[in-house]
C-alpha positions in Angstrom: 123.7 92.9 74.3 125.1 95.8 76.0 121.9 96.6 77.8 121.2 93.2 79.1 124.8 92.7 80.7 123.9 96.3 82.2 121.1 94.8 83.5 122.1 91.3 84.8 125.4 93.1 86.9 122.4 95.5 88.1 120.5 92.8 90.0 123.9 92.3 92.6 123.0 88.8 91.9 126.4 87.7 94.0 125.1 89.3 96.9 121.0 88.3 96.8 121.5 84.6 96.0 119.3 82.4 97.2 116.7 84.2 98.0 114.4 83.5 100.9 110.3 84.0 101.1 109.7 84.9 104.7 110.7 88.1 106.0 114.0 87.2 108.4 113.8 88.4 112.1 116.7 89.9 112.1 118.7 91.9 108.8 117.0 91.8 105.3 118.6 92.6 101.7 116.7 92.7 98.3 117.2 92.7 95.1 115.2 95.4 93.5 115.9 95.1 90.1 111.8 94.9 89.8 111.9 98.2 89.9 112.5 100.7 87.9 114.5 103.9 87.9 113.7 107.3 85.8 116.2 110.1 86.0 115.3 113.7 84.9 118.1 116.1 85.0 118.9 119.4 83.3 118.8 123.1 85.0 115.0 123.5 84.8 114.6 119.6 86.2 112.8 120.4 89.3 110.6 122.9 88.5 109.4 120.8 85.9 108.5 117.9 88.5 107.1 120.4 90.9 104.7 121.0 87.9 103.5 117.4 88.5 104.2 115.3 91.4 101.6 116.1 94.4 104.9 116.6 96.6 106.5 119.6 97.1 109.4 118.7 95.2 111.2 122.1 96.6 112.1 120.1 99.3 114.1 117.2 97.5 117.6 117.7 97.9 120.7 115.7 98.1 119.9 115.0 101.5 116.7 114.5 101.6 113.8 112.7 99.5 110.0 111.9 99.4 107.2 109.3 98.6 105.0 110.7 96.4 103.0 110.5 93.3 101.6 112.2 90.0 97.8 112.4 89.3 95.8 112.8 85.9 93.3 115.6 85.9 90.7 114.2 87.8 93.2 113.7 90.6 93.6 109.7 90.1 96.8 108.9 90.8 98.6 107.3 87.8 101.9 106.1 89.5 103.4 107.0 93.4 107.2 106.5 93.5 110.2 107.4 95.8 111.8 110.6 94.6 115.2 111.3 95.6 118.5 113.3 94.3 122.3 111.8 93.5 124.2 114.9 92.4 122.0 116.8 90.3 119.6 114.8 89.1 116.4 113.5 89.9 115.3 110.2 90.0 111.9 108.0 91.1 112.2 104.7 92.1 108.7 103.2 90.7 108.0 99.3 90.0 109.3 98.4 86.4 105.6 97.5 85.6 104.8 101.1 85.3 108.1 102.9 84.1 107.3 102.4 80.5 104.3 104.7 80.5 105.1 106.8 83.3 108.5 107.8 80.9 105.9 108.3 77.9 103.5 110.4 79.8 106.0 112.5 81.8 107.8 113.4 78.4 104.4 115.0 76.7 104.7 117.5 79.7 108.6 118.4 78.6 107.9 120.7 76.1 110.8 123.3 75.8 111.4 122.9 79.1 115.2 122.3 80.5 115.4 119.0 81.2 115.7 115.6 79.7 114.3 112.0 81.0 115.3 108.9 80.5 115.2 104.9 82.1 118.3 104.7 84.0 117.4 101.0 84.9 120.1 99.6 83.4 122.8 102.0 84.4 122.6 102.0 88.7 121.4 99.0 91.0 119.2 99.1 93.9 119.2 97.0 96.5 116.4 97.0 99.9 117.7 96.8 103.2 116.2 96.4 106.5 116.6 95.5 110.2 118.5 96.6 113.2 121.7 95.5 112.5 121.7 97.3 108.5 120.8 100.5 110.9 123.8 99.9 113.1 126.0 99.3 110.4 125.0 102.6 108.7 125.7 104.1 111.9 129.1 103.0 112.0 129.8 104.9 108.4 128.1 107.9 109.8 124.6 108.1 108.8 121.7 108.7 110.8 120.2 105.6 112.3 117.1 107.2 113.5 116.8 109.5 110.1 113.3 110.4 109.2 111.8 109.2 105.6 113.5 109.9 103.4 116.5 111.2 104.5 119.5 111.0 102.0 123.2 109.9 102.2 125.9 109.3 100.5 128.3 106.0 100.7 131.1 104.6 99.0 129.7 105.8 95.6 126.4 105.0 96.8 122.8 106.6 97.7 121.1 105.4 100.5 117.6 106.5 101.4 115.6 106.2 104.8 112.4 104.5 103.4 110.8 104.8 107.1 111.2 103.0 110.5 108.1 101.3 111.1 107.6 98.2 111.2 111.4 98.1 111.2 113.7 100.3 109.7 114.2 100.1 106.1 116.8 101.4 103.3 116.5 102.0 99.3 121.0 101.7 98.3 121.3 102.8 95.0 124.7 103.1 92.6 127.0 101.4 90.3 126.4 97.8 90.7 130.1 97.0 91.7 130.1 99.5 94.3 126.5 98.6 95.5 128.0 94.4 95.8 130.9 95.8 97.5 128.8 98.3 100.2 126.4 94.9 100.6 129.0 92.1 101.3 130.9 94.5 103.4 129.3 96.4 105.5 125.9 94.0 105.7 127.0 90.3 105.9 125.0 89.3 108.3 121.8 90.5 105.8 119.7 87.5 105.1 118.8 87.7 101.2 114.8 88.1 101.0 112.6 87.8 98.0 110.0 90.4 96.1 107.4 89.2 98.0 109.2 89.5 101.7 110.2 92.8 100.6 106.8 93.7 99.4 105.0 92.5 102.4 107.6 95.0 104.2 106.2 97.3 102.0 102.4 96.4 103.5 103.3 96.6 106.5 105.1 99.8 106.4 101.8 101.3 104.6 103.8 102.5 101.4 101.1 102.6 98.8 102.9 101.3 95.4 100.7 101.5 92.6 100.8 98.8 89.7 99.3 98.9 86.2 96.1 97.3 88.0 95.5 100.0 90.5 96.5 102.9 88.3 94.0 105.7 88.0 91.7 104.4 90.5 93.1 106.2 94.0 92.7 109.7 95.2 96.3 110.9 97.1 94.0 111.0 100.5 92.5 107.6 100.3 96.2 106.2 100.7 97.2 108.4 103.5 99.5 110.2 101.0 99.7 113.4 103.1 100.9 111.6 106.3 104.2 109.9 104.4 105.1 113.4 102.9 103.8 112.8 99.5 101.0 115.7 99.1 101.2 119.2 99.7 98.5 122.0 99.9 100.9 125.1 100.1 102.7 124.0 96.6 102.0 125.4 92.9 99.7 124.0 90.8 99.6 120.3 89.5 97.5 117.7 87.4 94.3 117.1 89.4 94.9 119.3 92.0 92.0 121.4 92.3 89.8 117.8 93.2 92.5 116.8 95.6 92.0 120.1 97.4 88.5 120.4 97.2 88.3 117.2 99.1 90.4 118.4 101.6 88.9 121.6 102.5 85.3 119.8 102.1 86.5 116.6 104.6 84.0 114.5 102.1 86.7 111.8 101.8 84.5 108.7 101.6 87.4 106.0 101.0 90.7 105.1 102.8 93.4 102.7 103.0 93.4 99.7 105.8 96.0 97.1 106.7 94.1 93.8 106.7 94.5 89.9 107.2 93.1 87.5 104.7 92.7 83.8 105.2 93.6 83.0 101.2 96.6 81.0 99.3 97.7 82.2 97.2 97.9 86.6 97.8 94.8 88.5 95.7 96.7 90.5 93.1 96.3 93.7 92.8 93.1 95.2 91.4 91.0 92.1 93.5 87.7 92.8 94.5 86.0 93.7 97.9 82.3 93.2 98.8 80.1 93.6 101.7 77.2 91.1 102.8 74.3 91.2 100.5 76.3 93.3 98.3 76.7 93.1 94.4 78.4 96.3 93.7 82.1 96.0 95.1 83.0 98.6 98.0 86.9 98.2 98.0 89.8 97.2 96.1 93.1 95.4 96.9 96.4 97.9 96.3 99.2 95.3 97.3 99.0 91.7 98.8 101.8 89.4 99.8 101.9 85.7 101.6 102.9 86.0 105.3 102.6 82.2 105.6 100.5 79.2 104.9 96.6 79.9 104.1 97.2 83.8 105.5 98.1 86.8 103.5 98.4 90.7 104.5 97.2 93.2 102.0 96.6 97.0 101.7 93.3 97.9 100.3 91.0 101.1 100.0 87.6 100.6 101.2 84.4 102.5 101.5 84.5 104.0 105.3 80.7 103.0 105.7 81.3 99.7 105.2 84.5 99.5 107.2 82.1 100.8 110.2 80.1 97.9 109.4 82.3 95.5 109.5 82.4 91.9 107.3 84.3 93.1 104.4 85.1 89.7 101.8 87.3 88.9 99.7 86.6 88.3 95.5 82.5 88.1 96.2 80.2 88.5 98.9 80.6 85.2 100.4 84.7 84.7 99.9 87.6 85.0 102.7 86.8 88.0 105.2 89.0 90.1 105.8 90.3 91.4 109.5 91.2 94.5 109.4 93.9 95.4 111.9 94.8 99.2 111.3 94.5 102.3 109.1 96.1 105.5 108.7 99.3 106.5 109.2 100.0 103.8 112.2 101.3 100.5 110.2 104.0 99.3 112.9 101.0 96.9 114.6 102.3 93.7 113.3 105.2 91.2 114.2 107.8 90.2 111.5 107.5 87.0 111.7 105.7 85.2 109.0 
């Protein structure tokens, strides 16, 4: 009983109430009690991640964090998360759909190693912000408007984390769900409440690649332009699957890659949907994340064989469906407009 009042005053659902679909012009707030938060702490805490995560996790500090991910051995990632620091301890920020297993697998690597994890979902809430006027506003209290990713601050008992400016700038707010209601109603009011998909298409367009238990173990850190949002390092320590992650990036033999594309579909493909080329029966790319950007039109991320994005006519579900257009790839995502 304890746990689920934990988690209902988590989800700041004075402040996010109604929720809205589209993605506003102007300020956006989320609730993101979808996902999930792990916190490892203890004096060996780091080290222990840096043992892991592709990131070079020597550079998460209180001030500053990182996108990144952890791989199996065969350098497939198995989750890609935000990683940041309040006080001493860790914690990722990953979708709730994947915390469960990611808590499993990370504590079979523990060991006698210094440290302890744990699901700290029900303990902080975390909110999304974006727009202009949320940058302002944080300006006003003294942080950075301009900060690059992942940049970390502290306010009013809260953790706020830069999650990138493009397409417009965006925040992860993190902290005791009081305090988090009362930094959201006061310094934000203008914030439009927006739902998991608005924020998710934010998330698209940004070119954040948030794995789900569909697209787990499929993706190779350079096929989602890891490297480019900070999240993969080649001058860091040893970690699972990184001798086929470096290999491909000494070789150049990368033969897949993430695109931002438009799809003429209702509803979005989930996760995990198939890609196909003309005359094709063996599928040459795979959706990561898709959300509605209005009637009969969806944007999604998906990895797809360079060859056939050379090509061209790259459909949706079979060789015949919706085709996609593709409208950019690599680390530029700021291409389209807000407005759904």
């Amino acid at each position: 009983m304890a746990a689920d009042t934990a988690l209902e005053s988590a989800s700041c659902e004075s402040v996010l109430t109604p929720s809205i679909t589209a993605v506003p012009a102007g300020d956006g707030l989320a609730d993101l009690s979808h996902f999930g938060l792990i916190a490892v702490e203890g004096p060996e805490a780091g080290q222990f991640l840096g043992s892991l995560f592709t990131g070079d996790v020597r550079l998460v500090s209180p001030t500053q964090g990182q996108f990144t991910s952890w791989c199996d051995g065969k350098g497939r990632m198995l989750a890609t998360f935000w990683l940041f620091m309040r006080g001493n301890t860790y914690f990722l920020l990953l979708p709730m759909a994947l915390l469960p297993t990611t808590v499993s697998r990370l504590k079979q690597f523990l060991l006698r190693t210094k440290a302890t994890i744990s699901d700290a979902s029900d303990t902080l809430a975390r909110v999304g912000l974006s727009g202009a006027g949320v940058a302002a506003a944080l300006g006003s209290a003294g942080i950075d408007a301009a900060a690059a990713r992942g940049s970390t601050f502290d306010l009013d008992e809260c953790t706020v984390v830069a999650l990138g400016p493009a397409p417009q700038p965006r925040w992860l707010a993190v902290g005791p769900a009081g305090a988090l209601d009362s930094v959201c109603s006061g310094r934000f009011p203008a914030a439009q409440p927006i739902d998991d998909a608005a924020w998710s298409l934010l998330d698209i367009r940004a070119g954040i690649p948030l794995l789900l238990p569909e697209t787990s173990g499929e993706f190779i850190p350079q096929m989602v332009d890891l490297e480019a949002l900070g999240g993969l390092s080649f001058k860091k320590g040893c970690y699972p699957g990184q001798e086929v992650v470096a290999r491909l990036h000494y070789r150049g033999q990368l033969k897949r890659r993430m695109v931002l594309a438009m799809v003429p579909v209702d509803p979005a493909p989930p996760p995990g949907a198939k890609l196909y080329g003309p005359g094709t029966s063996e599928s040459i790319g795979m959706v990561l994340a898709a959300a509605p950007t209005g009637p009969g039109q969806a944007a999604m991320l998906a990895v797809v064989v360079i060859e056939q994005l050379e090509q061209g006519d790259i459909r949706l579900h079979n060789a015949e469906g919706p085709r996609l257009t593709v409208t950019t790839s690599g680390a530029d995502w700021g291409c389209l407009p807000m407005e759904g």
